[in-house]
Backbone as CSV, one residue per row, in Angstrom:
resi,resn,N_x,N_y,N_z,CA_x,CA_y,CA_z,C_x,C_y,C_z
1,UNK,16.289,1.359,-32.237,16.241,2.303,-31.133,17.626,2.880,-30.887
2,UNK,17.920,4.021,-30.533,18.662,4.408,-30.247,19.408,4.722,-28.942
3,UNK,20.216,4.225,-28.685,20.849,4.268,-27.323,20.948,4.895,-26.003
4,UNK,21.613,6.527,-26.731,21.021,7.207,-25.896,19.697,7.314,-24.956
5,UNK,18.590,7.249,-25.895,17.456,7.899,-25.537,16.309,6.470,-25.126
6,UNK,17.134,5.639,-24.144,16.536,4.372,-24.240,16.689,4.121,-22.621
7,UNK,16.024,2.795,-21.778,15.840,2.718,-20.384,16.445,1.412,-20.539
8,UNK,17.383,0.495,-19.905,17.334,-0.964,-19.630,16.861,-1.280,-18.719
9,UNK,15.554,-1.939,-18.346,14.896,-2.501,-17.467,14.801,-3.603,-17.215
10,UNK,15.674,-4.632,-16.066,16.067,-5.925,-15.685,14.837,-6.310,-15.199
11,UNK,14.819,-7.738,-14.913,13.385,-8.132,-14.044,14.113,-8.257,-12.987
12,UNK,15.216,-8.776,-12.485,15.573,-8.007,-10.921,15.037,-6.499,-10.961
13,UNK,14.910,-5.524,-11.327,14.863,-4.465,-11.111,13.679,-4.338,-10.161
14,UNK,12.441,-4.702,-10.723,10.965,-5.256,-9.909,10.510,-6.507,-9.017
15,UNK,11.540,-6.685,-8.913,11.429,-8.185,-8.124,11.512,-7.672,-6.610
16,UNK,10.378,-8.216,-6.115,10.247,-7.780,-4.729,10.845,-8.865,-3.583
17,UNK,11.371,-9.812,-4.118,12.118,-10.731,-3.403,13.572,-10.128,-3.290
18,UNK,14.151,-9.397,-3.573,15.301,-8.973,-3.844,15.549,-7.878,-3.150
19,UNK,17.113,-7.697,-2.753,16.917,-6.270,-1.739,17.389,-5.192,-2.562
20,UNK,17.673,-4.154,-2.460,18.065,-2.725,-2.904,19.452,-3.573,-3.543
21,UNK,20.081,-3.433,-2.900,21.557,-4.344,-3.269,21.821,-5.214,-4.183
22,UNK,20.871,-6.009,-4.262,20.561,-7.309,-5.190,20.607,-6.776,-6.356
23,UNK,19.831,-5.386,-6.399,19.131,-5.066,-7.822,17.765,-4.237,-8.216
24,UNK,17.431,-4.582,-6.809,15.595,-4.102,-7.167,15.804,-2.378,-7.143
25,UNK,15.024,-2.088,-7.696,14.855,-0.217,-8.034,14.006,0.074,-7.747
26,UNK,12.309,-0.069,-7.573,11.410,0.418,-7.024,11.156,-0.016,-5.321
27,UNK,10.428,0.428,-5.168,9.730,0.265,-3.426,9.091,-0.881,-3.201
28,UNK,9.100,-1.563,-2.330,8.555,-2.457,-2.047,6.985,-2.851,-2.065
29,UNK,6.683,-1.929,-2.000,5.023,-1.652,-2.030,4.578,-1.730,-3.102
30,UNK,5.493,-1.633,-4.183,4.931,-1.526,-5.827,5.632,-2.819,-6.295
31,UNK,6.286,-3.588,-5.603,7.204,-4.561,-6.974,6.575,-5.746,-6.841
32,UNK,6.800,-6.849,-7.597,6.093,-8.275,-7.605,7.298,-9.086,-7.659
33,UNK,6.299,-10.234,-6.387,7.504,-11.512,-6.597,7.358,-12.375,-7.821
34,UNK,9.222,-12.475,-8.115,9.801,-13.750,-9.144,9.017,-13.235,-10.652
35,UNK,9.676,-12.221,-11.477,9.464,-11.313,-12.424,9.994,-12.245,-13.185
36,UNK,9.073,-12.789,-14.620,9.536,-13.111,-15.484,9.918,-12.649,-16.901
37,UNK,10.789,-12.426,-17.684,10.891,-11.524,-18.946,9.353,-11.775,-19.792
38,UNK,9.490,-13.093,-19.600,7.853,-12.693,-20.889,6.856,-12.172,-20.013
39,UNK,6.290,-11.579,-18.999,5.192,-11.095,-18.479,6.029,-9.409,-18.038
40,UNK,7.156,-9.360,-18.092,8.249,-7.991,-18.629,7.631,-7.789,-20.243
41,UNK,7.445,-8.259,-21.023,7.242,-8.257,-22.576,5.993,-8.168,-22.563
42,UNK,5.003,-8.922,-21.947,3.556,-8.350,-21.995,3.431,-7.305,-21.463
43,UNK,3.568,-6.688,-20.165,3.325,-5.453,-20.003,3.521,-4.310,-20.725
44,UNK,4.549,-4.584,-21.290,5.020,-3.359,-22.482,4.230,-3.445,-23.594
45,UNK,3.581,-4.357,-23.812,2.568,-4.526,-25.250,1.576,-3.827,-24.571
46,UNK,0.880,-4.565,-23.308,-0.382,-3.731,-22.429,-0.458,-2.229,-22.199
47,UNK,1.387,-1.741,-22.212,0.778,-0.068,-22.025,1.534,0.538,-23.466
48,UNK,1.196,-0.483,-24.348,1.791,0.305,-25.847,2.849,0.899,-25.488
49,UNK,4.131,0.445,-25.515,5.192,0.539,-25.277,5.842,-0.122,-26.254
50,UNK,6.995,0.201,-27.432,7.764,-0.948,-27.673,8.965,-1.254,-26.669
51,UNK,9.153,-2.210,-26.750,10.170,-3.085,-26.437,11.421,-4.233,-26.683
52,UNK,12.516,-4.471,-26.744,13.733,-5.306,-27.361,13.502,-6.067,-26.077
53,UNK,13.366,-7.227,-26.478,13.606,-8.797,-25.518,14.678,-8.867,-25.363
54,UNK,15.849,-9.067,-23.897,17.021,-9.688,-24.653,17.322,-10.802,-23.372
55,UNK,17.742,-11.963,-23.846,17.914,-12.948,-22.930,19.329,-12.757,-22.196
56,UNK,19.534,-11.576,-21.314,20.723,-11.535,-20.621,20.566,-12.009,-19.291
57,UNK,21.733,-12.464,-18.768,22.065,-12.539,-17.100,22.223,-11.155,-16.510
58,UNK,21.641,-11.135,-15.226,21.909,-9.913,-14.655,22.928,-10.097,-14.090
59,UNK,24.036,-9.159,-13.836,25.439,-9.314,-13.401,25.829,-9.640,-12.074
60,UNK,24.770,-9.105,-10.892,25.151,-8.830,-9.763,24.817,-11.036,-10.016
61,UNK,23.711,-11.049,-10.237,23.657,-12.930,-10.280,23.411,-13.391,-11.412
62,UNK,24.276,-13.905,-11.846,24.387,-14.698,-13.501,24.199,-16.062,-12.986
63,UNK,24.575,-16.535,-11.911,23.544,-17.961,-12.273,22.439,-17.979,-12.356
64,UNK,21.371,-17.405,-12.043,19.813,-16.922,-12.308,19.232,-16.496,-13.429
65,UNK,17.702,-17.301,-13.873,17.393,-16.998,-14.940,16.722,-15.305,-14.396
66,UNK,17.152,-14.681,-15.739,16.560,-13.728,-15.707,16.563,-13.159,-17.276
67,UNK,16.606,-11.648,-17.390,16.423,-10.592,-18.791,16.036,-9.413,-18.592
68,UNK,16.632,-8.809,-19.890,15.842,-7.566,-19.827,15.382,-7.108,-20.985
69,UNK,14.819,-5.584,-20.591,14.036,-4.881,-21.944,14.524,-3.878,-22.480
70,UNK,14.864,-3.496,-23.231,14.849,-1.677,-23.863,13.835,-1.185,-24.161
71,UNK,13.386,-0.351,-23.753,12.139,0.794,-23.708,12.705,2.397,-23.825
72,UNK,12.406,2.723,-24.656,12.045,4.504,-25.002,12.004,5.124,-23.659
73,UNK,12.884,6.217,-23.752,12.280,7.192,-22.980,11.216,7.957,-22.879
74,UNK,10.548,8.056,-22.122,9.226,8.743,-21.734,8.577,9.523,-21.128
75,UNK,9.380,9.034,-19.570,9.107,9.592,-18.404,10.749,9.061,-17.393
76,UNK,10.044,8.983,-16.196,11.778,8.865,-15.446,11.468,7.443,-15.519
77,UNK,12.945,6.851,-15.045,12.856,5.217,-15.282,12.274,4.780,-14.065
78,UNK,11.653,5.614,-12.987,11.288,5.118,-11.684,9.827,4.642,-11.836
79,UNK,9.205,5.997,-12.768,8.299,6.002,-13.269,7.675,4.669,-13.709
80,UNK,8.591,4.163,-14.549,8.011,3.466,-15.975,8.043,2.186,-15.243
81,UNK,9.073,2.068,-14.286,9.495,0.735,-13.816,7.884,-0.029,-12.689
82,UNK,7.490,1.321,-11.523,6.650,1.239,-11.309,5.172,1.074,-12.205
83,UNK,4.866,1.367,-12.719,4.059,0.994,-13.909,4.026,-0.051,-14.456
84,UNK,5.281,-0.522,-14.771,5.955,-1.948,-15.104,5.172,-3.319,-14.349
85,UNK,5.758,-2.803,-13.024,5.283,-3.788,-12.008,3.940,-3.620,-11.662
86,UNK,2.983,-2.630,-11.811,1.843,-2.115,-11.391,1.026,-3.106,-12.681
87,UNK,1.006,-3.306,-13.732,0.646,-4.346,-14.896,0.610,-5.890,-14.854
88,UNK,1.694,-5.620,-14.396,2.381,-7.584,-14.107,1.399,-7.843,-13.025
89,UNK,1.212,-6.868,-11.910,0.177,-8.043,-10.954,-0.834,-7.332,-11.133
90,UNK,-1.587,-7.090,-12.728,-2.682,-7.084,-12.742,-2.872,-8.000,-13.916
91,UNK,-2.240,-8.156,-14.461,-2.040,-9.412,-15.949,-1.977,-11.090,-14.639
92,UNK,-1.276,-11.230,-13.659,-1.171,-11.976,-12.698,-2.799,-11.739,-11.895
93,UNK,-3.487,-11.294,-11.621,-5.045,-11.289,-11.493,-5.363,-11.930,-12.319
94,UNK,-5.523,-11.590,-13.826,-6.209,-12.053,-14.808,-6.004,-13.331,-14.675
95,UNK,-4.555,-13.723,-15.296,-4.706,-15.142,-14.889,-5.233,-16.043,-14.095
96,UNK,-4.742,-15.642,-12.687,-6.131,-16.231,-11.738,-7.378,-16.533,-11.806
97,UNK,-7.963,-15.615,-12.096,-9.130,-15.413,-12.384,-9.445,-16.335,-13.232
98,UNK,-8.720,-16.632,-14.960,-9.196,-17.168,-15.595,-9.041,-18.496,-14.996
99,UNK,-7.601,-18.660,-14.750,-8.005,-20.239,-13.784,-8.817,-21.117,-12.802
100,UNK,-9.068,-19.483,-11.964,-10.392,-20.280,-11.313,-11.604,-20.626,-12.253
101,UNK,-11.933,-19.915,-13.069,-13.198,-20.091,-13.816,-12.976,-21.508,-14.629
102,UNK,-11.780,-21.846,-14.888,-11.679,-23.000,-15.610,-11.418,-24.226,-14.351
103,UNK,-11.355,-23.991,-13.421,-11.792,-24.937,-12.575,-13.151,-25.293,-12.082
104,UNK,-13.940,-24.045,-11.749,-15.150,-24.632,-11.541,-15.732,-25.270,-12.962
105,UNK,-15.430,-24.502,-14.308,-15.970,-25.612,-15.048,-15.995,-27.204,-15.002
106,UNK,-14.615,-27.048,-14.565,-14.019,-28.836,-14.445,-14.997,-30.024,-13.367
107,UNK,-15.082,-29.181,-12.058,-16.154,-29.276,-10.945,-17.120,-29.646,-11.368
108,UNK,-17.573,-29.200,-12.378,-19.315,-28.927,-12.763,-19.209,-29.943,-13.533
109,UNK,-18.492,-30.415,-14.192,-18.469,-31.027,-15.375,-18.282,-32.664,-14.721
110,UNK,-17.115,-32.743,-13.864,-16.946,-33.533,-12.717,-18.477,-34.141,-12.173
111,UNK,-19.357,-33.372,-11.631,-20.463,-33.637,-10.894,-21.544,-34.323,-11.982
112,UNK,-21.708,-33.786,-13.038,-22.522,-34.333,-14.075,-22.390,-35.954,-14.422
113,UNK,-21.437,-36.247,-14.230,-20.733,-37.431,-14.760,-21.014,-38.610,-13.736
């Protein structure tokens, strides 16, 4: 990828625990708490996006795990970022979801016994 024509997108950036200051870039209304790089890396597979993993510290807090991505330009980075976060807590549904279902199996399975 080429440099220029590329976005760095932190998971502070979407982290809705975080203030403007901290790091965060979108609105509050759109971001999700405690952003992890690999569900940063799934979303970008989910909206066919490539993406570069890279295990950095974010500067404003380097004792904190965090990372970021390189992504193509596309659209504006406000854009993409929202979108970003708009994925993550719907990949964060899914999961749920599947967990509950694998609990009531457990229940059921529980009761038989």
């Amino acid at each position: 990828m080429m440099e220029s024509k590329t976005y760095v997108v932190w998971t502070v950036n979407l982290d809705k625990k975080k203030s403007r200051s901290e790091g965060r870039r979108i609105p509050k209304r759109y971001s999700v708490p405690n952003v992890k790089l690999q569900e940063l890396v799934e979303a970008c597979k989910r909206l066919g996006l490539e993406c570069v993993k890279e295990d950095k510290k974010y500067p404003k807090c380097w004792w904190e795990e965090s990372g970021r991505i390189v992504v193509p330009k596309i659209e504006s980075k406000t854009k993409l970022m929202i979108k970003l976060a708009q994925k993550i807590s719907e990949l964060r549904e899914e999961k749920a979801k599947v967990k509950e279902k694998r609990a009531k199996k457990e229940t059921k399975a529980k009761r038989r016994r």
